[in-house]
C-alpha positions in Angstrom: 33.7 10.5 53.4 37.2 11.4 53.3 39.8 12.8 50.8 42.9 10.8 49.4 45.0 12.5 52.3 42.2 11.2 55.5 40.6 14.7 55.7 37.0 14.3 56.3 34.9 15.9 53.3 31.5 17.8 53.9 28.5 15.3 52.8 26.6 17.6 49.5 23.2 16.4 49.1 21.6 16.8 45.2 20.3 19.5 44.3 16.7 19.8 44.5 15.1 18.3 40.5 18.1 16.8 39.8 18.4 12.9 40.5 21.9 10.7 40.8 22.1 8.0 38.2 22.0 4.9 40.6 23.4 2.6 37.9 26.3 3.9 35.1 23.9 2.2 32.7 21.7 4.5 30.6 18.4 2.6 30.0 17.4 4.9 27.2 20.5 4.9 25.4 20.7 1.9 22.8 16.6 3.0 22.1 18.1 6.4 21.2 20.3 5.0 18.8 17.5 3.0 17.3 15.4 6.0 17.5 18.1 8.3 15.6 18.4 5.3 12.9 14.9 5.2 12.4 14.2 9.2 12.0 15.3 9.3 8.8 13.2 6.6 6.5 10.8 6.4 9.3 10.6 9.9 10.7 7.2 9.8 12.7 8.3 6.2 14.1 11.8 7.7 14.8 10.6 10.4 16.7 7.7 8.7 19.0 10.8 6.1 20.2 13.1 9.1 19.9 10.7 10.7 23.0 10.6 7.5 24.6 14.0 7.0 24.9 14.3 10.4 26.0 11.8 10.2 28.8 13.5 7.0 29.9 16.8 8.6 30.1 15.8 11.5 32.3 13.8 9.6 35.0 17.4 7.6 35.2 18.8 11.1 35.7 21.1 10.6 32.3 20.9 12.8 29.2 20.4 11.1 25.8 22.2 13.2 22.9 21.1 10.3 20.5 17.5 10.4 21.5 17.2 14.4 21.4 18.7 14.5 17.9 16.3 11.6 16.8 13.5 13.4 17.6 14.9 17.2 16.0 15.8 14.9 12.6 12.2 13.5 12.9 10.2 15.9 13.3 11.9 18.6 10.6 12.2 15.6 7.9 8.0 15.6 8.5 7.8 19.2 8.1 9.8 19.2 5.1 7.0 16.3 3.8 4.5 18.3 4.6 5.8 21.6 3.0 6.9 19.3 -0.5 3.3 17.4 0.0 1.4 20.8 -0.2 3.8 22.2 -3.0 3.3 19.0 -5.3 -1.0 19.6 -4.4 -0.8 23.6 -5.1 1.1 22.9 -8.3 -0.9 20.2 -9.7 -4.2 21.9 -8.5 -3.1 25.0 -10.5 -1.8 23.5 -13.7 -4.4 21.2 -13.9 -7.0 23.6 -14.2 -5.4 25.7 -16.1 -5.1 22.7 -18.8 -8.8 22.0 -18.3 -9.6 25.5 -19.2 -7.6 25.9 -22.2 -9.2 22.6 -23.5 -12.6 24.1 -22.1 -12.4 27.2 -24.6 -11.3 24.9 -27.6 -12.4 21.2 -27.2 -11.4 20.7 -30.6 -7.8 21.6 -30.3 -4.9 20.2 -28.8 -2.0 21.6 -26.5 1.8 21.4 -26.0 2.5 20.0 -22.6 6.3 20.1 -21.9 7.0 19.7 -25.6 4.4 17.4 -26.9 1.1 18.5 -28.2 -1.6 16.3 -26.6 -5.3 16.3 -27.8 -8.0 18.2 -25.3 -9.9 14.8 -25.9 -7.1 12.7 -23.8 -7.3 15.0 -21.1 -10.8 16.1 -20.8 -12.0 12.5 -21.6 -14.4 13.6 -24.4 
């Protein structure tokens, strides 16, 4: 191999774990885009193809930004599910039985909820 002058130029091998892309095509690419698209209404399909496209990418020897941020956005949009998911349950476990009681110690009688007085009879179903 020479230089744009004739002068012959030392051959570098790769470095050891790293691989040369044989092709300038990225074969994970366009499935990282689809990945990235899909993270957000579809987070746990978004990041599965996310990884995917990923894994494709680095046996090619290519880095897929796409793919990498499909599967961040994925996985913290689930997370944030999870954490609103167990909110909603603790707060509708809590308030719940707090209503039940209150109609417990005076079936008779009604309560306000959020304004509006509601008999214990519609909610304890007596």
């Amino acid at each position: 191999m020479t230089d744009v002058n004739g002068t012959p130029q030392p051959y570098s091998a790769p470095q050891p774990g790293y691989s040369q892309p044989e092709t300038g095509v990225n074969p994970g690419k366009t499935l990282g885009i689809v990945a990235l698209v899909l993270a957000f209404p579809f987070n746990i399909v978004g990041t599965i193809i996310g990884i995917i496209a990923l894994v494709q990418s680095r046996r090619a020897g290519f880095k897929n930004g796409p793919a990498l941020a499909a599967i961040i956005v994925g996985a913290v949009i689930f997370l944030a599910w999870i954490v609103v998911i167990v909110l909603a349950v603790t707060l509708a476990t809590t308030y719940g039985t707090e209503l039940v009681q209150q109609c417990t110690d005076n079936p008779g009688g009604s309560i306000v909820i959020s304004g509006q007085e509601v008999s214990c009879a519609e909610i304890t179903g007596s």
